[in-house]
Backbone as CSV, one residue per row, in Angstrom:
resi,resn,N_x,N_y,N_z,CA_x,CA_y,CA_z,C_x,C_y,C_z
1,UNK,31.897,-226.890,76.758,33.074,-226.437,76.040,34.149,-227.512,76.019
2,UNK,34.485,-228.310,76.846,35.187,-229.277,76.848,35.163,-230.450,75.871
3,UNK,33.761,-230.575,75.261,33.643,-231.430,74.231,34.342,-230.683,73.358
4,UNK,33.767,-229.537,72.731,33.925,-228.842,71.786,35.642,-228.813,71.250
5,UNK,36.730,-228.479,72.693,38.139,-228.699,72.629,38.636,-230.095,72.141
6,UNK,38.087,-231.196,71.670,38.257,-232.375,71.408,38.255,-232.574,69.772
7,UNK,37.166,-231.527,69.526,37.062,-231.620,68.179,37.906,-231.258,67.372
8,UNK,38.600,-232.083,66.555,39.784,-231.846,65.801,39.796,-231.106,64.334
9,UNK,38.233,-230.887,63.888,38.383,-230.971,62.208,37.252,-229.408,62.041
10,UNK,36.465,-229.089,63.188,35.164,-228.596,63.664,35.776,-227.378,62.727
11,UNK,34.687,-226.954,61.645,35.131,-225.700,60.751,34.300,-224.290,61.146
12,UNK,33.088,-224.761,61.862,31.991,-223.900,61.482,31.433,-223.933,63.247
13,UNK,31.375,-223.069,63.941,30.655,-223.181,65.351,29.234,-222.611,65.598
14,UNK,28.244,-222.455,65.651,27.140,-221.340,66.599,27.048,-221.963,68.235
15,UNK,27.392,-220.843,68.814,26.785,-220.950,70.019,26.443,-219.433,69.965
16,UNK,25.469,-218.983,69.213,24.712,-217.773,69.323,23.336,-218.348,70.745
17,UNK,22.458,-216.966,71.271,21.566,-216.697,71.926,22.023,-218.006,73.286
18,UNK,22.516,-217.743,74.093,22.960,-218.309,75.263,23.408,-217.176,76.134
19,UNK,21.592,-216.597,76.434,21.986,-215.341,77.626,22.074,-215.944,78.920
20,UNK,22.213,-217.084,79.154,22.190,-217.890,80.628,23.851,-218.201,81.177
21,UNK,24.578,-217.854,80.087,26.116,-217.940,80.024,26.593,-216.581,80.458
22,UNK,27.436,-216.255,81.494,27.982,-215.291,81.658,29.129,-214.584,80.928
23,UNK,29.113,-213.252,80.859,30.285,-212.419,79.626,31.658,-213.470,79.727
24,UNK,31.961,-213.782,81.465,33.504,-214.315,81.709,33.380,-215.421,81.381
25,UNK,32.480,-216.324,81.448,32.274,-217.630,80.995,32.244,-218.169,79.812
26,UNK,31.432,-217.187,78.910,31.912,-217.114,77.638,33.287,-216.783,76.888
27,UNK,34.044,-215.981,77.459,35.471,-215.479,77.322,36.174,-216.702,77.960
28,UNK,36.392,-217.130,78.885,37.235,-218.458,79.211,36.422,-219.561,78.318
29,UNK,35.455,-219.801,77.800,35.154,-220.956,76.785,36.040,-220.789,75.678
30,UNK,36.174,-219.377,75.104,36.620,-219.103,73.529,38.030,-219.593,74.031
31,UNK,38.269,-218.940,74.861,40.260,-219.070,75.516,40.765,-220.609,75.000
32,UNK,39.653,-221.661,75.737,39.828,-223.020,76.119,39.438,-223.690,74.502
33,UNK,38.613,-222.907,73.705,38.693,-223.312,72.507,39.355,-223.028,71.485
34,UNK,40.133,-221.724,71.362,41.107,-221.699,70.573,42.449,-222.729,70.864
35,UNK,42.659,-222.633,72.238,43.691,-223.847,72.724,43.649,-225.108,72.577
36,UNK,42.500,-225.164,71.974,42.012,-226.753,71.878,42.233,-227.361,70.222
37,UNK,41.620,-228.236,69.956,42.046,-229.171,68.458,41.487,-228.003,67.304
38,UNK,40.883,-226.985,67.827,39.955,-226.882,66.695,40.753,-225.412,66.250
39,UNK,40.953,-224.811,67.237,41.338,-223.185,67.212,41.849,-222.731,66.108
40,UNK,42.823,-223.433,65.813,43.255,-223.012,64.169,43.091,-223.269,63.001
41,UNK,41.705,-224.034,63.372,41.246,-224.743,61.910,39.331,-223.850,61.604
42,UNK,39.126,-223.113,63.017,37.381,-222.812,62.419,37.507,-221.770,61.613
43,UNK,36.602,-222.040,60.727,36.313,-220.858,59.454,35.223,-219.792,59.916
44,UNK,34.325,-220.282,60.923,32.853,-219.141,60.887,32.728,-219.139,62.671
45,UNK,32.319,-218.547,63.045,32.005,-218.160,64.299,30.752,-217.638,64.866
46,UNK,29.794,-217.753,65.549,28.857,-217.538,65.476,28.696,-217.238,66.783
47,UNK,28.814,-216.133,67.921,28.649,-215.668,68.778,27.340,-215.100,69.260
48,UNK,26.547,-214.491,68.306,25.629,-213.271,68.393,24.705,-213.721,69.665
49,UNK,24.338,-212.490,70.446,22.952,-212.513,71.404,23.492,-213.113,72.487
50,UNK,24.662,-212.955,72.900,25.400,-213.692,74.286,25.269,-212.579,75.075
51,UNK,26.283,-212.858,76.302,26.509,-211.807,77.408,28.404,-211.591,76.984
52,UNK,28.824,-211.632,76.352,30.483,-211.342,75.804,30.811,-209.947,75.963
53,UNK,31.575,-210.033,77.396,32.173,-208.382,77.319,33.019,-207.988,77.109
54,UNK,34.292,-209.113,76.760,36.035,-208.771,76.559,36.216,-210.259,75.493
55,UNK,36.981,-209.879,74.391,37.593,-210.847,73.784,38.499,-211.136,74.645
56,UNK,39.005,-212.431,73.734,40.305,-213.130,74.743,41.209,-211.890,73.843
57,UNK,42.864,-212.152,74.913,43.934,-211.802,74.219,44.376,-211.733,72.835
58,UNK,45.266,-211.012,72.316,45.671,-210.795,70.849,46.387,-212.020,70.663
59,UNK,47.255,-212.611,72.315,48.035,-213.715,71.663,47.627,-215.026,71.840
60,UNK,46.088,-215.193,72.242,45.263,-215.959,71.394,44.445,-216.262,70.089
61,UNK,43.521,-214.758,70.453,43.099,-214.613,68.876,44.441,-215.099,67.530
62,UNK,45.599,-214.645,67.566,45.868,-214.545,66.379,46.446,-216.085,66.125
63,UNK,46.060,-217.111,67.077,45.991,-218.172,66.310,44.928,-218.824,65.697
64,UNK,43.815,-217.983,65.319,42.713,-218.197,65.468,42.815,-217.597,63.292
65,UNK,43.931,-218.431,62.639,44.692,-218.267,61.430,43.831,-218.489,59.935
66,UNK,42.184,-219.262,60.810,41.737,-219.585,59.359,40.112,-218.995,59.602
67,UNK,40.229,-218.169,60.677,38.928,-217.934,60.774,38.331,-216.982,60.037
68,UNK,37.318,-216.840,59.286,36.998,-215.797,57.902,35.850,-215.065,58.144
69,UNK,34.377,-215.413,58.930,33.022,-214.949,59.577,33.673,-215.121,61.271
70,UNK,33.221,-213.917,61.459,32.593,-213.631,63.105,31.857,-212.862,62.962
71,UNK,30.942,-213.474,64.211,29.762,-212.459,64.014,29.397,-212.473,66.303
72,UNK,29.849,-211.486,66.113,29.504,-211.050,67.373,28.413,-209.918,67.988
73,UNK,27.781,-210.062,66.782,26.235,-208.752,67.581,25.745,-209.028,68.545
74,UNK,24.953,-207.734,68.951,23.745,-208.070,69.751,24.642,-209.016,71.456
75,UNK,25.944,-208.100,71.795,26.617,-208.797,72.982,26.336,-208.242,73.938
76,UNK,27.314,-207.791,74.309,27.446,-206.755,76.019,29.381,-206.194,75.639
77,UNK,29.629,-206.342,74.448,31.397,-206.333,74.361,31.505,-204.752,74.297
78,UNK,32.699,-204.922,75.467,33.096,-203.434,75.812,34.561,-203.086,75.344
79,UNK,35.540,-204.152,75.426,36.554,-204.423,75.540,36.830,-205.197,74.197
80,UNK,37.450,-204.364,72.968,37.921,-206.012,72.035,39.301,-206.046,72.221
81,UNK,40.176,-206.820,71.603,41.130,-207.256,71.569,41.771,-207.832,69.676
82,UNK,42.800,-207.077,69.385,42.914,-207.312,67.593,43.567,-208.972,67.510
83,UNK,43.162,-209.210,66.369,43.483,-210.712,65.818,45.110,-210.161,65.324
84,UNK,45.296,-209.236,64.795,46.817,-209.208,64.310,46.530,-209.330,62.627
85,UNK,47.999,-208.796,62.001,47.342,-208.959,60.515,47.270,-210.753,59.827
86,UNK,47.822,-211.421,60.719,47.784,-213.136,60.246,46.185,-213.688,60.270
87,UNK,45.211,-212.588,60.751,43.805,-213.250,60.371,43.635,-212.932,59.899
88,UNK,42.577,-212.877,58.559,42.424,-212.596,57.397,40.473,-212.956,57.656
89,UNK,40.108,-212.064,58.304,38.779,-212.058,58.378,38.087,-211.857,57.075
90,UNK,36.847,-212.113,56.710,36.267,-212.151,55.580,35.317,-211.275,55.523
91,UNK,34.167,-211.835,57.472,33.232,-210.847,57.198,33.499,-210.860,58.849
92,UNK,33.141,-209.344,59.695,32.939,-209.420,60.775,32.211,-208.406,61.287
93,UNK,30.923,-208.980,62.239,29.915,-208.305,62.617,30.135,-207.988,64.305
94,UNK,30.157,-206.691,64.596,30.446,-206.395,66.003,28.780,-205.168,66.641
95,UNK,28.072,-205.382,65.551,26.850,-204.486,65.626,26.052,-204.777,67.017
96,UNK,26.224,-203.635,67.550,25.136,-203.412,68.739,25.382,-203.999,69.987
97,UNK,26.637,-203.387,70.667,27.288,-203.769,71.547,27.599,-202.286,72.410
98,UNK,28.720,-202.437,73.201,29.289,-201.295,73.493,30.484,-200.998,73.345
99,UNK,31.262,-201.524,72.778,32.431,-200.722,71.842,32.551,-199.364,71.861
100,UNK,34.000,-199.055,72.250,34.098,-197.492,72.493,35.319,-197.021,71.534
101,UNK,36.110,-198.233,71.366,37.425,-198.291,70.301,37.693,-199.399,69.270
102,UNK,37.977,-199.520,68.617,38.725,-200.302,68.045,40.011,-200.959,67.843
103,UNK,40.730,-201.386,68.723,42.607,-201.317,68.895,42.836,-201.789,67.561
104,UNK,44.124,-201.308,67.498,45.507,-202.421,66.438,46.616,-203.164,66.931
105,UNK,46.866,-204.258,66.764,47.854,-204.546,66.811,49.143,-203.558,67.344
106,UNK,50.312,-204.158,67.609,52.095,-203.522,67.416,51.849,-203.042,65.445
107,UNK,51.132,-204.109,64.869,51.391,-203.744,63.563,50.834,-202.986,62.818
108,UNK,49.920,-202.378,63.700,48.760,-201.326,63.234,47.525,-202.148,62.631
109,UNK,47.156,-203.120,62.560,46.384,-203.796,61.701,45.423,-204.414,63.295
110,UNK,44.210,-204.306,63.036,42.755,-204.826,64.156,43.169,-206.152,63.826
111,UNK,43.260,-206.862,62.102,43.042,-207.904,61.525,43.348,-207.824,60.390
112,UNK,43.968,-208.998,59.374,44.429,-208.564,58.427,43.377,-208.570,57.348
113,UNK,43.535,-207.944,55.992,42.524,-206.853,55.153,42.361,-207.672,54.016
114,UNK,43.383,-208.447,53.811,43.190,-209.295,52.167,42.161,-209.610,51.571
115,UNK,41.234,-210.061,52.767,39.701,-210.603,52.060,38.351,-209.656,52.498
116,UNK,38.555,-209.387,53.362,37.746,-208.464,54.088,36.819,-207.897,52.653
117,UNK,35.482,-208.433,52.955,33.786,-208.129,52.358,33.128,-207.005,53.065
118,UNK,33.126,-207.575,54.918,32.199,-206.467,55.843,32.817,-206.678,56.946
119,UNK,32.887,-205.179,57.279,33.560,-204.827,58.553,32.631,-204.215,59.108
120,UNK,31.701,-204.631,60.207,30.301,-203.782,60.323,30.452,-203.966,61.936
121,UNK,30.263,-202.606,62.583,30.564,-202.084,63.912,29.313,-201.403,64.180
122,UNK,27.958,-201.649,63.690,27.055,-199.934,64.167,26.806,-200.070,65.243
123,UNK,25.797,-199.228,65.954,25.085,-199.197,67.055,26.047,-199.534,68.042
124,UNK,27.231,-198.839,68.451,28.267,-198.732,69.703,28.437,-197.564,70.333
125,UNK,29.615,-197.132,70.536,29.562,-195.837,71.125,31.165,-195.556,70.954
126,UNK,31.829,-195.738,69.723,32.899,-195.657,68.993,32.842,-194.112,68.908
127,UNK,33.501,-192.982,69.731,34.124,-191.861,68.954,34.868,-191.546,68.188
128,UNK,35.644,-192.166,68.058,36.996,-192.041,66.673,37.028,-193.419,65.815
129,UNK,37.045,-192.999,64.434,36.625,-193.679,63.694,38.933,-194.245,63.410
130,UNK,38.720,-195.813,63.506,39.906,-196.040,63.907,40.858,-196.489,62.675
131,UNK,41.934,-195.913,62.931,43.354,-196.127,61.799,43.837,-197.311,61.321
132,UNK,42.851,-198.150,60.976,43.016,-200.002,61.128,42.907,-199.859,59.426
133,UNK,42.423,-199.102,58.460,42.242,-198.981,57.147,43.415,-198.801,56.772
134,UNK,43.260,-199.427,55.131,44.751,-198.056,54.116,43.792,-198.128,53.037
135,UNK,43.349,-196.531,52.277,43.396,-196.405,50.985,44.007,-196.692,49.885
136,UNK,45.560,-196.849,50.276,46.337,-196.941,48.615,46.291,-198.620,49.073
137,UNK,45.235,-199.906,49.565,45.451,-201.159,49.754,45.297,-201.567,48.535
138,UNK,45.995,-202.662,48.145,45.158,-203.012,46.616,43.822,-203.755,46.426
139,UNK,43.232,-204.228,48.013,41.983,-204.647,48.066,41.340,-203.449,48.181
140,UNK,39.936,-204.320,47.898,38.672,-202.832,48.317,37.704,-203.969,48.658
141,UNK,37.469,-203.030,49.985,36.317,-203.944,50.718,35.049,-203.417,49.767
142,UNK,34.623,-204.287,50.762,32.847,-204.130,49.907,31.916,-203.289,50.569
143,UNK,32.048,-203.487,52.145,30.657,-202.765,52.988,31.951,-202.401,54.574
144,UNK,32.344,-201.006,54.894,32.447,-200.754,56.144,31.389,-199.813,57.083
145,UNK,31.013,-199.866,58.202,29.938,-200.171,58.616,30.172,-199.358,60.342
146,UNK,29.839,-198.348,60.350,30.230,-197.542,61.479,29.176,-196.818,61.776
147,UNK,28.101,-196.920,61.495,26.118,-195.906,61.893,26.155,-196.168,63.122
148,UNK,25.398,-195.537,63.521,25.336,-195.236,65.336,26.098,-195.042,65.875
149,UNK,26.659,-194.652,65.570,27.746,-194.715,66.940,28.432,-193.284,67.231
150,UNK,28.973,-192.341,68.254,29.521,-191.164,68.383,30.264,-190.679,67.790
151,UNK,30.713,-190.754,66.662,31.916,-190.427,65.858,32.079,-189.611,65.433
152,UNK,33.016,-188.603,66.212,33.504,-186.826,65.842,34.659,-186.595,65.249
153,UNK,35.060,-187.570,64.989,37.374,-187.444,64.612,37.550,-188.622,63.932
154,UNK,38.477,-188.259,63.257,39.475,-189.766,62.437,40.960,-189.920,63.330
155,UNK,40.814,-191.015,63.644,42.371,-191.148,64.595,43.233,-191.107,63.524
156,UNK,44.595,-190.023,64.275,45.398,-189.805,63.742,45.436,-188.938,62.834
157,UNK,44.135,-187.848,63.053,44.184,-187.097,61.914,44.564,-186.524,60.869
158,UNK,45.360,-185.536,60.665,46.260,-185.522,59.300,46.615,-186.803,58.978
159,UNK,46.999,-187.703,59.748,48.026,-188.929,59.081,47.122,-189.895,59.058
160,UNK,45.373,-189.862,59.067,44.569,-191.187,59.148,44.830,-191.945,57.765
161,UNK,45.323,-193.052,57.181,45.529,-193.753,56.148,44.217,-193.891,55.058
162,UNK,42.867,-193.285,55.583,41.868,-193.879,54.863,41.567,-194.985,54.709
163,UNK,40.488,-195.661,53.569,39.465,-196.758,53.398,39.392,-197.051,52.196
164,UNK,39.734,-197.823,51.729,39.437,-198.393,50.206,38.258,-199.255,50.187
165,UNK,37.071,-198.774,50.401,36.162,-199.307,50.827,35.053,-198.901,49.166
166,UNK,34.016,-199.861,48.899,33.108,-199.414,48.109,32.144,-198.777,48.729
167,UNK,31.167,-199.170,49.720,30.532,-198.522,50.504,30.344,-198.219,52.179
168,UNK,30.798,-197.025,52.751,30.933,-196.782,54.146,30.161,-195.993,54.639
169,UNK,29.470,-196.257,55.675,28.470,-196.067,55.761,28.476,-195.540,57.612
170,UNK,28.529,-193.768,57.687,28.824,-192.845,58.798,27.459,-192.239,59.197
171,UNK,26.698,-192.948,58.882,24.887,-192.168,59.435,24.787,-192.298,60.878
172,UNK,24.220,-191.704,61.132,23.814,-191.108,62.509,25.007,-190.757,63.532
């Protein structure tokens, strides 16, 4: 990871399938790499098939300003932590983990919505399907993505904002 903090221009990362890395070890790498040359410049992220059980902090992530793909499947993540609405995720994969919530921000926002394609969460153990959406947005995502997982309630009920979503997808 220490190389990696050097890199000044680095747009695109995989360090997917590195089960020999521990959840905390992986979480203090991301820490030490958003802090580093690159943090506010990577576009794609490529996590999947680690041992990752807690994102870093919100007031790291959200310098994390140009990042558009994460893909964090297939982890051990129990614990996330929101980017804030200044990220502008594109596509993000959190499938098949253990996720029990989804937080927001102070601003109500996980991450911000402008571009957002896929928001795909299945196979967790998410009971409340979380208030991070707005229907009247003038975007419309493309694919939100919530199958498997326990989901009996909309947080915030009467007042849940909805999904301007084309296809969402609540199976099983």
């Amino acid at each position: 990871m220490e190389m990696l903090t050097k890199l000044p221009e680095l747009q695109s990362l995989n360090i997917s399938n590195n089960r020999g890395i521990s959840g905390a070890q992986l979480k203090s790498d991301w820490e030490k790499f958003i802090d580093g040359n690159s943090g506010d410049k990577i576009q794609i992220l490529y996590m999947g098939y680690n041992n990752l059980i807690e994102f870093p902090k919100e007031e790291s992530l959200k310098k994390m300003v140009k990042l558009g793909l994460l893909d964090c499947t297939n982890n051990q993540i129990e614990k996330l932590h929101p980017f804030g609405k200044s990220v502008n995720l594109v596509k993000l994969y959190l499938d098949n983990n253990k996720i029990k919530e989804i937080p927001h921000a102070a601003d109500g926002f996980f991450c911000g919505y402008n571009d957002v394609e896929i928001f795909s969460c299945s196979g967790n153990q998410i009971t409340v399907f979380p208030n991070i959406f707005n229907a009247k947005s003038k975007y419309v995502m493309a694919s939100v993505d919530f199958s498997n997982n326990l989901i009996r309630e909309f947080e915030d009920g009467a007042n849940f904002r909805g999904v301007n979503v084309a296809n969402l997808n609540l199976s099983n």
